[in-house]
N, C-alpha and C positions, 0 to 999 in steps of 0.2 A: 504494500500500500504506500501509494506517495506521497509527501507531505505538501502541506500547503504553507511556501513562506509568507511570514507575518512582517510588515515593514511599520516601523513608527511615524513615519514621515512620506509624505507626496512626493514623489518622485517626477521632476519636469524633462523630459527629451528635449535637451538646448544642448547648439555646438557654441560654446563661447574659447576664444581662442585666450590661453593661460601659459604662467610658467611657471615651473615647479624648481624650489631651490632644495639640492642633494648634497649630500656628502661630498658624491664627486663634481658638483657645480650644477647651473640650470639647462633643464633641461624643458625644451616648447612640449606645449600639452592644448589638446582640443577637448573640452569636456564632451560626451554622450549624455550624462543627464546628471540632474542637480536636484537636492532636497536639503533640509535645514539640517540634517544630519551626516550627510556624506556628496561625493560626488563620484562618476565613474567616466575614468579618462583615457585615452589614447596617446601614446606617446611611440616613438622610434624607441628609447631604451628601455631597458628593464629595471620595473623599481624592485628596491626590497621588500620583500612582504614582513610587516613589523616596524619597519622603520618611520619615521616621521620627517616629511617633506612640510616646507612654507609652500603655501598655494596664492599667485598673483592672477584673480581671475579679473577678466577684462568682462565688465559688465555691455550688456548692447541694449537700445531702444529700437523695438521695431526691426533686431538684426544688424543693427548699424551700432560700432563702436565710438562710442560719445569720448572724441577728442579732450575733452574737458573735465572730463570723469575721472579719479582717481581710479587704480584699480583696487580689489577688496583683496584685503592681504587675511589668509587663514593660516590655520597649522589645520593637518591633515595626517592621521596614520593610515600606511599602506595595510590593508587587511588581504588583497587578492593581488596576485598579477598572470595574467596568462598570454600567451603569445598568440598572434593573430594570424591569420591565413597570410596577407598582408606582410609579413615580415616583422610587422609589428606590436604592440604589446599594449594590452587593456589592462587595466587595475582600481581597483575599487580603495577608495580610502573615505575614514569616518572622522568628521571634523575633531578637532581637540582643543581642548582649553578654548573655548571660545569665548572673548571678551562679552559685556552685556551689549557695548556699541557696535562688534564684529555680529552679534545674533541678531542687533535689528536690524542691520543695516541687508545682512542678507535676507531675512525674513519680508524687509517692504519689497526685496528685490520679488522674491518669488511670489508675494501678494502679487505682486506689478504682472507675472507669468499667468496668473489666474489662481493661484492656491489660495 
């Protein structure tokens, strides 16, 4: 019998284009989808599963990157990483330590998405 995952949080399908700061330096990231609790990202390298990456996401209006906008700085632990057909590498990581201003700030973001 198969289980039915349970999520705490709305998950939104957004490519927002990010960068992720590593151990070994930064590394570009396109996210797949976003929630107030994690996000799930694409990238050329392979992160570490466990570790903890800073996350620079570049917020959009409408898909369009708002010149003007800061971008929203998180910490993030890597929980998954699998490799892609693509040559490339997806991985899931779940926010951390999030400031109360890092929480609303993402929170109006995803209001703004429709959550």
């Amino acid at each position: 019998m198969g289980s039915i995952e349970q999520r705490r949080a709305t998950r939104f399908n957004i490519e927002l284009s990010s960068e992720l700061y590593t151990k070994r330096g930064v590394v570009q990231a396109n996210t797949r989808n976003l929630s107030s609790n994690g996000l799930c990202l694409d990238t050329k390298e392979q992160l570490d599963e466990g570790g903890v990456v800073g996350v620079s996401l570049f917020l959009t209006n409408d898909g369009i990157e708002d010149p003007d906008r800061e971008p929203l700085n998180l910490k993030a632990r890597v929980i998954w990483c699998t490799e892609r057909e693509d040559q490339g590498f997806s991985s899931g990581a779940r926010f951390d330590e999030l400031t109360k201003e890092q929480e609303t700030l993402l929170n109006q973001y995803l209001v703004a998405l429709g959550g």
